[in-house]
C-alpha positions as CSV (number, residue, x, y, z in Angstrom):
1,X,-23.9,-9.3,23.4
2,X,-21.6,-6.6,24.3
3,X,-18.6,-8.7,24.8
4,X,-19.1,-9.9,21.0
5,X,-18.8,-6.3,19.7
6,X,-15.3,-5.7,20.4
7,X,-13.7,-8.8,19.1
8,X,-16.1,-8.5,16.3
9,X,-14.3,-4.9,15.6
10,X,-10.9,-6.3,16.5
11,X,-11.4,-9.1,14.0
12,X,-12.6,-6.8,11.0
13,X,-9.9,-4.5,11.6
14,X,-7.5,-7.1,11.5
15,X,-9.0,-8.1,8.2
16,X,-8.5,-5.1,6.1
17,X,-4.4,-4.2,7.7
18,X,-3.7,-7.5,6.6
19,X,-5.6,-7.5,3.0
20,X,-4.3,-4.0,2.3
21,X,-0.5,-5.4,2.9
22,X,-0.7,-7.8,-0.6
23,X,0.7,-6.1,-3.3
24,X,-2.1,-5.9,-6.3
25,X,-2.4,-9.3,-8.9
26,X,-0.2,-8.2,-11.9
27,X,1.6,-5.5,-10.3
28,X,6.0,-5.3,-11.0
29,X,5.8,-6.2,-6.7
30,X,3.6,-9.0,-7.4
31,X,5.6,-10.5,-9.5
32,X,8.8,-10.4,-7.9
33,X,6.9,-11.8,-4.3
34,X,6.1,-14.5,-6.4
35,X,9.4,-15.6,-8.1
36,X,11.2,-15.3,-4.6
37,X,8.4,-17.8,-3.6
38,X,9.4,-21.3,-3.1
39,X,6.8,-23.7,-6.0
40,X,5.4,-25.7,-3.2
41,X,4.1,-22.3,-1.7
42,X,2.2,-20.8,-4.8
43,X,-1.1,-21.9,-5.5
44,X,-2.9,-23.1,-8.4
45,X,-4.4,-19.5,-8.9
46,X,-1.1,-17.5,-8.3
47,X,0.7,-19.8,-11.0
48,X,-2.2,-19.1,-13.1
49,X,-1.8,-15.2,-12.6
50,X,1.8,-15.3,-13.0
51,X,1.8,-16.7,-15.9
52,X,-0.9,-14.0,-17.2
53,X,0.6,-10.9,-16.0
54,X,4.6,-11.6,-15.4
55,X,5.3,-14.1,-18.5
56,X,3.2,-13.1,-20.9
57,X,1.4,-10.5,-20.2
58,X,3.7,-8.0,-18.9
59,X,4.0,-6.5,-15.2
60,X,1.7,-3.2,-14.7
């Protein structure tokens, strides 16, 4: 059980660097990650949001 603990801690660590390093839905940075995205590497749900917030919506 002990040898599960530290990878557990390494993984969750891991975790939340690499989710605090996206720039917020909506957000001016946002935006511009997503127009210097190629289309065939945006998801359905970051079209969506770009379209919401960058086109018509206006960048925070």
């Amino acid at each position: 059980m002990k040898s599960i603990m530290p990878k557990l801690l390494v993984a969750f660590a891991a975790l939340f660097i690499l989710s605090a390093c996206e720039a917020e839905v909506g957000s001016k940075e946002w935006c511009d990650e997503i127009k210097q995205k190629d289309k065939g590497d945006v998801t359905a749900s970051q079209a969506a949001g770009f379209a919401k917030h960058c086109v018509f919506g206006g960048a925070k």
